[in-house]
C-alpha positions in Angstrom: 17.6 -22.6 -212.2 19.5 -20.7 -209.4 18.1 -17.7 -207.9 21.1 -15.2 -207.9 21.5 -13.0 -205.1 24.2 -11.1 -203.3 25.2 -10.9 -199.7 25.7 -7.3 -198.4 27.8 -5.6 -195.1 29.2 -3.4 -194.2 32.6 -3.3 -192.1 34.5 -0.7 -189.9 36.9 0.1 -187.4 35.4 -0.8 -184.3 34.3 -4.4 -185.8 36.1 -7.6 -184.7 38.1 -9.5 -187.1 37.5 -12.6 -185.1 33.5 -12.1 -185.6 34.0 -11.2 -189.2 36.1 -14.7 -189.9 33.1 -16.5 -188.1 30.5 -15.1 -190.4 32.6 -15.1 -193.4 33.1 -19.2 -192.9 29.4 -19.3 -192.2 28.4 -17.8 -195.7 31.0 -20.4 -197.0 29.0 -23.5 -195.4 25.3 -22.2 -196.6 23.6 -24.9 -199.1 22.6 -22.3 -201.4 26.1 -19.7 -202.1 25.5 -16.2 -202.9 26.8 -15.1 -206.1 28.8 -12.4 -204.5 29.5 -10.9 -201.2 29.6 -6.8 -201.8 31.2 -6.0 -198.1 31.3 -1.8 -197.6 34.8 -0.7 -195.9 32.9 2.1 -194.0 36.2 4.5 -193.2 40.0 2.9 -192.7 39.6 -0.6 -191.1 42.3 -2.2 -188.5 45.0 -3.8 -190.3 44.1 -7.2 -188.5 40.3 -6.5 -190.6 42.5 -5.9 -194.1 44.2 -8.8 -193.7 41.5 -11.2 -193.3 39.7 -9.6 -196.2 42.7 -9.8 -198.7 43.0 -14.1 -196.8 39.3 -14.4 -198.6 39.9 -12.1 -201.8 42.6 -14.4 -202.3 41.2 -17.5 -200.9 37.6 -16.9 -203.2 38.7 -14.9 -206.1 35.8 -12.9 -207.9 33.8 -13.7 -204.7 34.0 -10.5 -202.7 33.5 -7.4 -204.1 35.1 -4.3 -201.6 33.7 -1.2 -201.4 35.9 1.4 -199.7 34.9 5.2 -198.5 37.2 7.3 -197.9 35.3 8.4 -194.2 33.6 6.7 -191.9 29.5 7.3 -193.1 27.3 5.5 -190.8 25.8 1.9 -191.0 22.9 3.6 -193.1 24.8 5.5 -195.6 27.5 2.6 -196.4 24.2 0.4 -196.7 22.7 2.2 -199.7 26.4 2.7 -201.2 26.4 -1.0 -201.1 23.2 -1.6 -201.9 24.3 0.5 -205.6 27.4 -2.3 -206.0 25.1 -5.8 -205.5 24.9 -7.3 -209.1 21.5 -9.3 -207.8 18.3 -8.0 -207.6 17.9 -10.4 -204.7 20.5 -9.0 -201.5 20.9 -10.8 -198.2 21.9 -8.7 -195.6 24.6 -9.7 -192.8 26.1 -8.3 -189.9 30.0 -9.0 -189.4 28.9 -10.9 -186.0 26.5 -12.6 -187.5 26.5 -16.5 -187.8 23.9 -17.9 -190.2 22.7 -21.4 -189.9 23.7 -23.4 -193.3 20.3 -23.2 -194.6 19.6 -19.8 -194.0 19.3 -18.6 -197.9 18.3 -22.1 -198.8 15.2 -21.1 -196.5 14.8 -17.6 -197.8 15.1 -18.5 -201.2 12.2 -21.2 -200.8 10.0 -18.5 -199.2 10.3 -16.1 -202.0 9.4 -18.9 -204.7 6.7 -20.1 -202.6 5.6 -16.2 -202.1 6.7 -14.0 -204.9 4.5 -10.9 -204.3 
């Protein structure tokens, strides 16, 4: 049976769009998919940001769930909002510049059955 887990980040103004389409495509080619990606709008985005996240939402319906403050809150505080979204006991956490090999949770998930404690 499939270990479900979600992916978490959180996103805001200063981030690159260009980055976050990179990462995005690399959660898209892991061997093991998350179950959902719970992605924290940390304060008002730039519109070139909106518009790739309504491309996936539209692109991977029921994948992404958007959580959007109102004020920008720090990478901490948008963390543990998102954190209170994730469906998954299990949550990967990604940067928006980050690029994960495609075996990354195929790899973590194989530790923590190995390892449960």
């Amino acid at each position: 049976m499939k270990t479900k887990f979600s992916v978490l980040m959180s996103l805001y103004y200063k981030e690159k769009a260009d980055y976050a389409k990179q990462c995005f495509d690399s959660l898209l080619r892991q061997t093991i998919q998350a179950d959902e990606w719970v992605i924290v709008e940390d304060g008002p985005l730039t519109s070139e940001m909106y518009q790739l996240l309504d491309t996936y939402e539209s692109l991977y319906p029921g994948l992404i769930h958007r959580v959007q403050l109102k004020e920008n809150q720090g990478l901490g505080l948008a963390l543990r909002e998102g954190v209170l979204h994730c469906n998954c006991e299990l949550i990967a956490r990604m940067d928006s510049d980050d690029v994960s090999l495609p075996t990354r949770f195929e790899e973590h998930l194989r530790y923590f059955q190995v390892n449960p404690e």
